[in-house]
One Martini backbone bead per residue (centre of mass of N, CA, C, O) as a GRO file, in nm:
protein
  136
    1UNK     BB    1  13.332   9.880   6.929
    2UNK     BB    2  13.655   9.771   6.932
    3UNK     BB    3  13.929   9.638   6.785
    4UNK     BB    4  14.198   9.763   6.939
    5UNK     BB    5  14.515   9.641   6.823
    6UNK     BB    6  14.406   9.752   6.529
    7UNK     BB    7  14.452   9.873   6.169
    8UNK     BB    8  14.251   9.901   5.876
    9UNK     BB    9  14.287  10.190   5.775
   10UNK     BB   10  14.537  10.298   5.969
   11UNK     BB   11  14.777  10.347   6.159
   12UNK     BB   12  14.669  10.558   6.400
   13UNK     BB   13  14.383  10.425   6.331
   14UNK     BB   14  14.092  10.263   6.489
   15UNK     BB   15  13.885  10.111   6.474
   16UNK     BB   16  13.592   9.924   6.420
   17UNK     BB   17  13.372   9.654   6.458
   18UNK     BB   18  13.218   9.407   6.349
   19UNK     BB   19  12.882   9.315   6.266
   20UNK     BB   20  12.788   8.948   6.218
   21UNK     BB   21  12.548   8.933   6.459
   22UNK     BB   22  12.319   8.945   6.656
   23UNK     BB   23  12.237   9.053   6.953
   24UNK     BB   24  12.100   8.924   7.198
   25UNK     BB   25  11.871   9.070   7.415
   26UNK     BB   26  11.970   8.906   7.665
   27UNK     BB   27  12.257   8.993   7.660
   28UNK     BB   28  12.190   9.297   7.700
   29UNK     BB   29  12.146   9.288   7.980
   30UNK     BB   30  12.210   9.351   8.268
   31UNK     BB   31  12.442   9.257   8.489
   32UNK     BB   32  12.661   9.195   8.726
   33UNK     BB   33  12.805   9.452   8.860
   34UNK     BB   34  13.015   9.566   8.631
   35UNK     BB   35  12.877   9.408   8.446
   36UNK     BB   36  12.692   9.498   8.106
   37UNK     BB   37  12.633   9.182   8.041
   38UNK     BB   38  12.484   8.908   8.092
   39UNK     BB   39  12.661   8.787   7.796
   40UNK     BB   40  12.937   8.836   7.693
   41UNK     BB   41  12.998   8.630   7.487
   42UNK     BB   42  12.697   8.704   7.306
   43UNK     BB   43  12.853   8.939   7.233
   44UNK     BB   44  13.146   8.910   7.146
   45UNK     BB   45  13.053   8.702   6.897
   46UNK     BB   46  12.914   8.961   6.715
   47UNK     BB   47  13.224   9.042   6.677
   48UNK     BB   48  13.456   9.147   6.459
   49UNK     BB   49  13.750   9.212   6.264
   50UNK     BB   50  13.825   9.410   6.048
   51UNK     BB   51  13.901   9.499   5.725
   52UNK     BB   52  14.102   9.614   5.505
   53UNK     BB   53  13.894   9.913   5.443
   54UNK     BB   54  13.721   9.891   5.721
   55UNK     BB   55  13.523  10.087   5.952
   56UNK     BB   56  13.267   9.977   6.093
   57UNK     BB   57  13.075   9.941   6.334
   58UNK     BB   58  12.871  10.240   6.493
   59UNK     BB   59  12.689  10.207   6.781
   60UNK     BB   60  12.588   9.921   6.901
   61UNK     BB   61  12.637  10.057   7.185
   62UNK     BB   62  12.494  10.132   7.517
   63UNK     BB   63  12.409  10.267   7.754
   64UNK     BB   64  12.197  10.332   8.037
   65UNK     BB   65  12.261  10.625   8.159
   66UNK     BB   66  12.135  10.841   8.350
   67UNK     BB   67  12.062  10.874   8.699
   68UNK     BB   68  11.881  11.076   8.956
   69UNK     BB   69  11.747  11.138   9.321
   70UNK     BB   70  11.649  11.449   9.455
   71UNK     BB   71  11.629  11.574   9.789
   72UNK     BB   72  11.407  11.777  10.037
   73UNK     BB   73  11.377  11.942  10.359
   74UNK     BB   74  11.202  12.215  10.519
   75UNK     BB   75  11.191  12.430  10.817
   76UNK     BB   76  11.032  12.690  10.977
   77UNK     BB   77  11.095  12.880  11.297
   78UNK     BB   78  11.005  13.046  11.530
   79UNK     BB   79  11.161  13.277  11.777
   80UNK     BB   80  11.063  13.561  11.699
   81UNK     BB   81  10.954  13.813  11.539
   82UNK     BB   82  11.262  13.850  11.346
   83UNK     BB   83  11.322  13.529  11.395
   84UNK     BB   84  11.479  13.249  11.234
   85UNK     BB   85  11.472  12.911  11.223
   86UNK     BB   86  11.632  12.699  10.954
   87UNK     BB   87  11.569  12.344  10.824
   88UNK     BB   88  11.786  12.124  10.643
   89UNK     BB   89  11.747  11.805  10.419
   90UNK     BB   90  11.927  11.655  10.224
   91UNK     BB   91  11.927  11.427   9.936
   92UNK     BB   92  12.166  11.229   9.737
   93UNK     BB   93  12.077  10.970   9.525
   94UNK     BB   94  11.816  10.808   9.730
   95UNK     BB   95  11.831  10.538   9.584
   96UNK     BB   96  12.115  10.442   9.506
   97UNK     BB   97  12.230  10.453   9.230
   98UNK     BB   98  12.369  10.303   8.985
   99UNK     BB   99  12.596  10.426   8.692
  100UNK     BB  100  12.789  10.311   8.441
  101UNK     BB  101  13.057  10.433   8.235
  102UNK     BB  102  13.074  10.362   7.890
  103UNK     BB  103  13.353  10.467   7.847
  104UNK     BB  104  13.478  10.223   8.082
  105UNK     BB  105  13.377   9.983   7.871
  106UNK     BB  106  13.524   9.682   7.789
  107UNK     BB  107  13.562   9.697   7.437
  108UNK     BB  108  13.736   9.517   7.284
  109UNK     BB  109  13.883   9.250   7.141
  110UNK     BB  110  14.174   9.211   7.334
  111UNK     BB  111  13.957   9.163   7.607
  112UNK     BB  112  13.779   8.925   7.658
  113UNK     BB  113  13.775   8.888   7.981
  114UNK     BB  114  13.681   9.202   8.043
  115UNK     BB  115  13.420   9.217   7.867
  116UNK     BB  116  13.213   9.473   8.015
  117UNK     BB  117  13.369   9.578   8.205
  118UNK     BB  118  13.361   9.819   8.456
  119UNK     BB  119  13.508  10.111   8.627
  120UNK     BB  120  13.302  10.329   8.598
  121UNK     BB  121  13.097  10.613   8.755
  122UNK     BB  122  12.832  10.855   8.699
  123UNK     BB  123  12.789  10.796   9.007
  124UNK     BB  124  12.697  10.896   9.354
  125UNK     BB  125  12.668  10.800   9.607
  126UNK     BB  126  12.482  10.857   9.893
  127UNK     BB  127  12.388  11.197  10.031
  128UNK     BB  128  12.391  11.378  10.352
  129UNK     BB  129  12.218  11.666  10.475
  130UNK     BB  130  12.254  11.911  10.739
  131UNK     BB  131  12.097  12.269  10.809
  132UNK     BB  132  12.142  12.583  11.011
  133UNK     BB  133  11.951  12.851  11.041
  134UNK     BB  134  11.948  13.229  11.088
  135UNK     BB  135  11.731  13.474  11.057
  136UNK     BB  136  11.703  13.857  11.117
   0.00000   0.00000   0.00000
């Protein structure tokens, strides 16, 4: 959680938010669509503005994770003595699972409207391929 553009120790350095009560387990699950938290607003109200001189809660946000599951699938036909034919079907992401990236996720205190929504993702969406070879 970031102070936003406030400077609490130093005119270049941006401190960290104060946590000033808990936040609740249930506002912490993953939102709808981009947004990274089911209650935005009751993460949002669990941290105040740092005062000059404090450092800030430091790492009280996680993100999601990495999640990825590839798969392949490959046949070799004979076709010949000394020749074969190799057919091979690779799929990336198999799931098609999203996973956004934690450090695109809006926490500044002075984003309140936008608080919680994530702009990049860790993962790209399902990719297949498939391709054949001879060896000979």
């Amino acid at each position: 959680m970031d102070n936003g553009s406030r400077w609490p120790t130093n005119w270049d350095i941006e401190g960290f938010a104060i946590q000033d009560q808990k936040i609740p387990a249930s506002a912490l699950k993953h939102g709808h669509g981009q947004q990274a938290f089911a209650d935005p607003t009751a993460v949002f109200n669990s941290f105040r503005a740092a005062y000059p001189g404090e450092t800030g809660t430091r790492n009280p946000l996680r993100g999601d994770g990495f999640y990825d599951w590839d798969a392949g699938l490959n046949k070799s036909f004979s076709l010949m003595d000394r020749a074969h034919l190799i057919v091979r079907w690779e799929t990336f992401n198999v799931t098609n699972s999203v996973r956004f990236d934690a450090q695109s996720v809006a926490v500044k205190l002075d984003t309140a409207n936008s608080f919680g929504n994530a702009t990049n993702t860790l993962t790209q969406a399902r990719v297949m391929q498939v391709a054949a070879r001879i060896e000979f």
